[in-house]
N, C-alpha and C positions, 0 to 999 in steps of 0.2 A: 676451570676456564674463567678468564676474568677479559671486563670489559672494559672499555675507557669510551668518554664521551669528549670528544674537539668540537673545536668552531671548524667547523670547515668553509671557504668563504665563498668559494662557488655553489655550495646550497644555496647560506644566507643570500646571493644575489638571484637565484632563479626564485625564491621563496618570494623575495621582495614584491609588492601590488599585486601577490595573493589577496586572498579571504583576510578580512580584519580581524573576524571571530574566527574561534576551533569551529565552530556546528554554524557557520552560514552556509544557506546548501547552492551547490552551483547545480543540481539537477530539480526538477518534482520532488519534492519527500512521498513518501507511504501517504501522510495525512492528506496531501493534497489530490491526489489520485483515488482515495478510496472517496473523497467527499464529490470530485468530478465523477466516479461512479453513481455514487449516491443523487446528486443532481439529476443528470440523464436518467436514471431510473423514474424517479420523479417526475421528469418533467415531460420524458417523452414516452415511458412503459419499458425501454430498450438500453441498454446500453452496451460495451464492451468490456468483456472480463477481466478483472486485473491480474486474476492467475493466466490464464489461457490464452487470450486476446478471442475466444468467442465469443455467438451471441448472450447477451445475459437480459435476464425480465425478473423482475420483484418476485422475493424470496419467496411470497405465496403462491405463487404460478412455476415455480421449482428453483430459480437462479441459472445458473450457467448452466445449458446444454451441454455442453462440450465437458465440463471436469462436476461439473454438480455443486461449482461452490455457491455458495450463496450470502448475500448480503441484506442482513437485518438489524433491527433497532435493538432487539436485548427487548423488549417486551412483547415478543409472538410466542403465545402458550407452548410448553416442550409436546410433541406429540405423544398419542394417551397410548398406553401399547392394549393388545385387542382384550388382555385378562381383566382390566378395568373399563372398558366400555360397557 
């Protein structure tokens, strides 16, 4: 199977006053979403999940109800299992 690439010129004119960049985002990214988690968490104890859309409360207090996910900093000690306590 072989392929050929054209100008085709009604792309080129719907394309046109697009995105200047490939990666300018026209939506939220991930970063910006996980860090407006991150915020609400912080500021208020609550936030909305960004897997689920349930409620969510700081990873020490479990994270999301609804799916279990949780959001942390990468510095909360790994839990000890009960053969080392």
């Amino acid at each position: 199977m072989a392929a050929v690439a054209t100008r085709d010129q009604a792309v080129a004119r719907r394309l046109h006053g697009r995105a200047s960049r490939l990666f300018e985002p026209r939506t939220v990214s991930l970063e910006d979403s996980i860090l407006t988690v991150w915020r609400d968490l912080v500021e208020q104890g609550r936030a909305e999940c960004p897997v689920c859309g349930g409620p969510m409360a700081p990873a020490a207090e479990g994270g999301c109800s609804g799916c279990g996910a949780r959001l942390g900093s990468g510095a909360e000690p790994a839990p000890r299992s009960p053969e080392t306590s």
